[in-house]
N, C-alpha and C positions, 0 to 999 in steps of 0.2 A: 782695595783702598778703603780704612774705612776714617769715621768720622775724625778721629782725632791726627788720622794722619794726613786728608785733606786740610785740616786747620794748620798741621804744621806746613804744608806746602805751600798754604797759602801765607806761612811768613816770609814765605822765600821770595817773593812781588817787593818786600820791603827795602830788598838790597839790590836789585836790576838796576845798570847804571849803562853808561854809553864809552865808543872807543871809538876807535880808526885805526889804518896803519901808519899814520907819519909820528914821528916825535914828538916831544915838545922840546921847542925852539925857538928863538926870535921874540918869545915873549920876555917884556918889562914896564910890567902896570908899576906905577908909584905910587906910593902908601905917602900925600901930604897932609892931611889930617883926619885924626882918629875920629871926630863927627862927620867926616865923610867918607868913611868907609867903603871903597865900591868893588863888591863881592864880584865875582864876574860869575855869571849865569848863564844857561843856554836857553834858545830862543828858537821855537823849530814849529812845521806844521805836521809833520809826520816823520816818525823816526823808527825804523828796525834795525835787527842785530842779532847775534847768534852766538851762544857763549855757555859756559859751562860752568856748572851749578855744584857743590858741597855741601851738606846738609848734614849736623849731627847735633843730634842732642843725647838724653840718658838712654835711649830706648832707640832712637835710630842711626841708622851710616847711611846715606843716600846719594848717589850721585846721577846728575841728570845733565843732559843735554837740553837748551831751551832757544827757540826761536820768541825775538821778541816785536811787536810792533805797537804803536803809542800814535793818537790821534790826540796834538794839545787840547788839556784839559777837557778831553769827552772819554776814550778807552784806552785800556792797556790790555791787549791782546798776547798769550804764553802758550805756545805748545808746548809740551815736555815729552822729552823720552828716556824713558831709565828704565833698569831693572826694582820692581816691586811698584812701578807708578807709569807704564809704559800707555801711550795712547790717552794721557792725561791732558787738559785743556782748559787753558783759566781766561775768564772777563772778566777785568775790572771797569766798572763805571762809577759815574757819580751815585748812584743808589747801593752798587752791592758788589759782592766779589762772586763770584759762581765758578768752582770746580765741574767738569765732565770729566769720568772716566767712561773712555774709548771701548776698553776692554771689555770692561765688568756693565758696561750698560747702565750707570747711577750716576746723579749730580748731587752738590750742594751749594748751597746757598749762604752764603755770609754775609750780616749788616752790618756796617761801620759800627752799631751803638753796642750790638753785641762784641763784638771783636776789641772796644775799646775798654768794656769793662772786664774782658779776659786779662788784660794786656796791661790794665792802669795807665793806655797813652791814651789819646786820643788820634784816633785813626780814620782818616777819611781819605778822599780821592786827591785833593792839592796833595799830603804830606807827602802820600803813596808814591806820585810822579814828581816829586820835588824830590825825593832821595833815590828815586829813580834816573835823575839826570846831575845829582851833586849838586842841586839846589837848594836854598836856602828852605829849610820845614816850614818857618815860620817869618813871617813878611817883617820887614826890618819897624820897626818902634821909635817914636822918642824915648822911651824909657829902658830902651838895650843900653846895656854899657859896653864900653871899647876900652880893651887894658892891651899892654904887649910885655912879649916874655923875651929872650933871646932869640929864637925859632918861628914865634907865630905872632901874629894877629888874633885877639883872641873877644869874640864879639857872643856876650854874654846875653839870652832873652829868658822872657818869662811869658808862659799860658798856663792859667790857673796854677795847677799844682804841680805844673810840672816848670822843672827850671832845665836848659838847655845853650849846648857853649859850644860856638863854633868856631876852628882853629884855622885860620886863614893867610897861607904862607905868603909873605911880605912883596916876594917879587912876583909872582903871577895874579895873585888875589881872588886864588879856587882856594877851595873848603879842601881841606886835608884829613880831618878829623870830626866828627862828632859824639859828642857826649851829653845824652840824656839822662834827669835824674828825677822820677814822679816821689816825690817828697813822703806823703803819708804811708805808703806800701814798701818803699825803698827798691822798688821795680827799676832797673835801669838799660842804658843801650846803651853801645857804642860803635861808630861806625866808620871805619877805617880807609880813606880812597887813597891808591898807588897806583904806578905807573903811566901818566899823566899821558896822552897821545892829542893832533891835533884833529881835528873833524871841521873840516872847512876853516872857522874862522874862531871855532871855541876850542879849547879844550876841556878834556872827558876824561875821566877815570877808566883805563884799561882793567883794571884790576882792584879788588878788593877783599874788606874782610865785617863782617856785623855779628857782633856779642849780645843775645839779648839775654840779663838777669832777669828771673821774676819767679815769684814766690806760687808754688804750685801746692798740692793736697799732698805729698812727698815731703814739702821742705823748698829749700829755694834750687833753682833749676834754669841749667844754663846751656843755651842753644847759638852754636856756632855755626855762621851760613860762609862759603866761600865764592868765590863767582871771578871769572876770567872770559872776555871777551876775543871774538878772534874775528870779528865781523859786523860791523854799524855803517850805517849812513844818515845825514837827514836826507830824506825824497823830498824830489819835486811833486812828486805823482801822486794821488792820492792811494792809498794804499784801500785793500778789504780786510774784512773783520770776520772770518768766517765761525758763526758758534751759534748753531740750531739745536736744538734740544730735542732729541724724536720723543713720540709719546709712549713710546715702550722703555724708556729709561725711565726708574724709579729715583725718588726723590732723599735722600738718605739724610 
């Protein structure tokens, strides 16, 4: 593994999302008005899950198996197992993201401020587990606007330069789609959740799909991630985080 392909695995954290095995069913939120819009969110103190990963952009075809586990708002814990990234290992916290591979004895290290000016988003630890669980990226506003189409709810925000539109299907009032767009670069995303399933008392995206556009030393360049869950819960229990760094691994 080396450095630019830990970077891309490390965009693969940006689509992990949540499931179960029941349907969805019995749900019917009502949409009474459009200033009060009430997205529905999940709400957990620890959460794992086990699912399967597609990864391709110009340069790669990757598929991975990923165990996932999530401590709100402190880590997001990823073992990975694939061919070309086998014995791979990711922590996400509030300071940084850190690859280990298993195999090859090497880590890296990624800081939000670097990864945001790769990216033209802005990337930190809320966005990371807020599209991680089909949650809202960015905290609702007096100055979002609410429009509706035939299909959706469609609740429009803005952070700095980036403008961002979340499509919010009318009877359940989960996020179906989103679509990022960072203005100056014309860097964009978009991020697709299906197959809706129940997990206790929310519903969670079984399935999905995230397009990221963006403008590389090539030209513009486009990275398609796939992800299919086949196993989540929220715990009661508090879960471990296991990722030691021996000092015979080098720092890449």
């Amino acid at each position: 593994m080396n450095k630019k392909t830990a970077l891309l695995l490390c965009c693969t954290v940006f689509i992990l999302c949540s499931s179960c095995s029941k349907r969805l069913s019995g749900i019917s939120w009502n949409f009474l008005d459009k200033n009060r819009l009430d997205v529905q969110q999940i709400d957990f103190d620890y959460f794992s899950g086990k699912a399967k990963i597609n990864y391709k952009d110009d340069e790669h075809d990757l598929k991975a198996k990923a165990n996932v586990r999530i401590r709100k708002d402190s880590v997001i814990w990823i073992s990975f197992s694939a061919i070309g990234i086998q014995g791979a290992r990711c922590l996400i916290n509030r300071d940084s993201i850190t690859i280990m591979n298993l195999v090859k004895k090497e880590y890296y290290v990624f800081h939000y401020d670097s990864l945001s000016k790769q990216f033209n988003f802005q990337v930190n630890y809320d966005a990371i587990q807020a599209v991680a669980l089909g949650n809202l990226i960015f905290d609702r506003s007096k100055t979002d606007e609410v429009t509706k189409t035939d299909d959706f709810y469609i609740l429009r925000q803005h952070s700095g330069s980036v403008d961002l539109h979340n499509y919010v299907n009318p009877k359940t009032m989960k996020i179906e789609r989103v679509e990022m767009l960072e203005k100056p670069s014309k860097n964009s995303a978009v991020i697709r959740y299906n197959d809706f399933h129940m997990l206790e008392q929310y519903a969670l995206p079984f399935s999905g799909i995230i397009s990221l556009f963006y403008q590389g030393k090539a030209g513009k360049l486009n990275t398609v991630i796939e992800f299919e869950y086949n196993k989540a819960d929220i715990e009661d229990k508090e879960l471990k985080f296991p990722f030691n760094i021996p000092k015979k691994y080098e720092r890449k």
